[in-house]
Wavefront OBJ file of the C-alpha trace (Angstrom):
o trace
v -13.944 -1.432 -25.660
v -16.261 -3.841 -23.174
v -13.835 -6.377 -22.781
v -11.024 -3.362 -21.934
v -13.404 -2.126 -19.578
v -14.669 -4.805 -17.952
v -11.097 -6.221 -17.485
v -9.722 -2.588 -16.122
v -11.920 -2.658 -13.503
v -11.094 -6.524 -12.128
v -7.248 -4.501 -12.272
v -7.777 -3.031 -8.853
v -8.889 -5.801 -7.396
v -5.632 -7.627 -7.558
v -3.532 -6.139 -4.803
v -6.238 -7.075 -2.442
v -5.922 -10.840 -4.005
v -2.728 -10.904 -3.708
v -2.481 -9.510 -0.026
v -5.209 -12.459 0.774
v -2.968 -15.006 -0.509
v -0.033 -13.743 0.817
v -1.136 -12.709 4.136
v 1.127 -9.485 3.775
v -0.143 -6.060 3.330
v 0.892 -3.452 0.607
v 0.378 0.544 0.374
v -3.054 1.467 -0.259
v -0.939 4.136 -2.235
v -0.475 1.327 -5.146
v -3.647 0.872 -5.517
v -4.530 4.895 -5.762
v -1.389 4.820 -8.848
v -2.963 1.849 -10.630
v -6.467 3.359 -10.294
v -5.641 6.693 -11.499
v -3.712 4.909 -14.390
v -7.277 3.188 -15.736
v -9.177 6.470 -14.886
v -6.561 8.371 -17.099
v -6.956 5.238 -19.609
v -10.800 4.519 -19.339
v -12.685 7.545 -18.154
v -10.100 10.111 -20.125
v -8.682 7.848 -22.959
v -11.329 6.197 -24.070
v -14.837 7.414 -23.180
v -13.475 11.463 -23.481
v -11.541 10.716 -26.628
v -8.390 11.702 -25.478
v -6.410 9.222 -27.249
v -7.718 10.805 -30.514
v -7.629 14.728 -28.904
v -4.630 14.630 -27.695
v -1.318 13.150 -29.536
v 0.726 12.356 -27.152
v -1.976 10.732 -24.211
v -0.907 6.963 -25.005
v 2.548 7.715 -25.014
v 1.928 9.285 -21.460
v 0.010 6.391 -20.237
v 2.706 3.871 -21.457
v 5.862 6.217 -19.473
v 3.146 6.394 -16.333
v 2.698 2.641 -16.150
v 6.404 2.651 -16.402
v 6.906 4.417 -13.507
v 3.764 2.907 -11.212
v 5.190 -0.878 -12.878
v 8.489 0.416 -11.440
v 6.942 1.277 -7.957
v 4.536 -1.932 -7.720
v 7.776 -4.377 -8.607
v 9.705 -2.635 -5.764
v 6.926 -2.955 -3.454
v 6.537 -6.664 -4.151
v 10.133 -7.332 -4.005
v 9.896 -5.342 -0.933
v 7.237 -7.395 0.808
v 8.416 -10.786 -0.394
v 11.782 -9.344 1.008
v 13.618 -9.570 -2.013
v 15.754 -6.294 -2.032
v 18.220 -8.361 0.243
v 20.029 -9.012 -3.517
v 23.058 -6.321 -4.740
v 20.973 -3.314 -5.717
v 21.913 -3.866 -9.597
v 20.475 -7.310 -9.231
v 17.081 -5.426 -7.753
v 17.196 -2.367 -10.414
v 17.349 -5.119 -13.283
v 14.620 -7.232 -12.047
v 12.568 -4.130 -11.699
v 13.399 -2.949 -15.476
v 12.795 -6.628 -17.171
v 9.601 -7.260 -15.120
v 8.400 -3.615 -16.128
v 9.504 -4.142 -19.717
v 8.079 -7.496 -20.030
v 4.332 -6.384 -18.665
v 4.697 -3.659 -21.358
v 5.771 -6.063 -24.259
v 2.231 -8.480 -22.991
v 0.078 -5.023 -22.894
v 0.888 -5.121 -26.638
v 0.352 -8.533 -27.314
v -2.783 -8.080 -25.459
v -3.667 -5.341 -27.656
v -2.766 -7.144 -30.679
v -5.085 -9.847 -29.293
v -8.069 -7.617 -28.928
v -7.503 -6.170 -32.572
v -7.900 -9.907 -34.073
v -10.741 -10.881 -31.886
v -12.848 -7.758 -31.906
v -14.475 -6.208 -35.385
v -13.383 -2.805 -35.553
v -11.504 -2.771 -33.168
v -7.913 -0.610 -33.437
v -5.821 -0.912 -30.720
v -2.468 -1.094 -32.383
v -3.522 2.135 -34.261
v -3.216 0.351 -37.738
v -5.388 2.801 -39.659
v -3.361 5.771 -38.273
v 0.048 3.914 -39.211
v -1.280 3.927 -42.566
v -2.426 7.093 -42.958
v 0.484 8.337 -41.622
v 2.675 6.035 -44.018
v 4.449 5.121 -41.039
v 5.363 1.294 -40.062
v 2.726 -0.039 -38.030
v 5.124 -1.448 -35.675
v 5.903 1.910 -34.984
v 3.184 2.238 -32.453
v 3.776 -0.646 -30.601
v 7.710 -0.696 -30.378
v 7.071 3.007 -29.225
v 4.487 2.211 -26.522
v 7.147 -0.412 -24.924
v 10.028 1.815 -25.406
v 8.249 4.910 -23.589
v 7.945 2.912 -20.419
v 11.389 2.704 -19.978
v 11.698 6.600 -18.953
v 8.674 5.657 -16.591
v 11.244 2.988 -15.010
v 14.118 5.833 -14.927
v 11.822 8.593 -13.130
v 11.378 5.478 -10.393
v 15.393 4.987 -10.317
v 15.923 9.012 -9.936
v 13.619 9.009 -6.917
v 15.757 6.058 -5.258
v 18.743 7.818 -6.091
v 17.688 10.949 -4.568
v 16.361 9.058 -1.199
v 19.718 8.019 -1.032
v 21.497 10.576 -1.927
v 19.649 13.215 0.653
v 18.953 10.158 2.764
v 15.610 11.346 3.576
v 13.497 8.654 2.128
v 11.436 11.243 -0.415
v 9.907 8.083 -1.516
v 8.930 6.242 1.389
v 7.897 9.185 3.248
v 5.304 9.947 -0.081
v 4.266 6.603 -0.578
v 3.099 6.901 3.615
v 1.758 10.350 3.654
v -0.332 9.343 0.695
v -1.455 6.349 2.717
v -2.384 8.438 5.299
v -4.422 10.975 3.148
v -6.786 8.247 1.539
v -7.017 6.277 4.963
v -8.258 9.819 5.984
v -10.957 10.238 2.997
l 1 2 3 4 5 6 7 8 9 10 11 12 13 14 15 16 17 18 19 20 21 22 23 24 25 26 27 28 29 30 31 32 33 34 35 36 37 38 39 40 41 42 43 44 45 46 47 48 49 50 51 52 53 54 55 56 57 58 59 60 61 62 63 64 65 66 67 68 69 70 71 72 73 74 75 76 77 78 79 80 81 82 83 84 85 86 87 88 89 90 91 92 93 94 95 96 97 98 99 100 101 102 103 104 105 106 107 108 109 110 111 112 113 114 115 116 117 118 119 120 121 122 123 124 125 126 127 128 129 130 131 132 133 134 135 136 137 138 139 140 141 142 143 144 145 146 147 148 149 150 151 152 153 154 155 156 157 158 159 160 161 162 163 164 165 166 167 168 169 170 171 172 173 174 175 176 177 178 179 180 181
């Protein structure tokens, strides 16, 4: 649980990094989705116990970093003006880059299980009292994220079908709202 912790909160600093480096600037509004994601992790998940109160609270984590790995890709691909490919080109990227961070989350996980004593990130013991295949948890985790990548799709579909920008003009009025506080 340290090492999670202490490597959560390095998280936020990496949009910042990468903005240095790259001498662009992205939506503070990223930042506010990634940090809510390790409060909802951290501060709920772990130190409240909701993982163990609540059922279903991974499998809402894993479709909400879906959705914010959805967001973040697009914004990258964005900045590093990258969306000038055919728009299936962009919406696959987006889904295999997603996909892919979800796959090393559970390696990661699976990493932490071996090094740490007691230490049940993969929710072994539950598999097996459940009788269930203890790949179930982690084939489940990466599968969930994919409706977190179609929620991101149905809000660029809806943009362009209303062709009001829903999703551009959230991403700045949330901008605006924590530039304010």
């Amino acid at each position: 649980v340290v090492a999670e912790i202490l490597a959560c909160s390095i998280i936020p600093l990496i949009l910042p990094i990468i903005e240095f480096v790259s001498k662009k600037s992205f939506p503070i509004t990223l930042n506010v989705l990634i940090v809510i994601h390790i409060f909802l992790a951290i501060d709920l998940g772990t130190v409240l116990s909701f993982y163990k109160l609540i059922s279903w609270w991974d499998l809402l984590l894993h479709f909400y970093f879906g959705f914010i790995g959805a967001v973040a890709v697009f914004v990258l691909m964005d900045k590093w003006n990258a969306l000038n490919i055919n728009k299936f080109g962009v919406y696959f990227i987006i889904f295999m880059v997603v996909m892919g961070a979800a796959g090393l989350w559970e390696v990661w996980e699976y990493i932490c299980d071996l090094l740490f004593v007691n230490n049940d990130a993969q929710n072994v013991a539950e598999a097996i009292k459940r009788g269930t295949s203890i790949l179930t948890d982690s084939m489940t985790d990466i599968m969930i994220s994919i409706p977190g990548v179609l929620l991101f799709y149905l809000l660029l579909l809806i943009d362009k079908v209303t062709k009001k920008n829903f999703a551009t003009k959230f991403l700045k009025t949330v901008d605006k709202l924590t530039k304010i506080c």
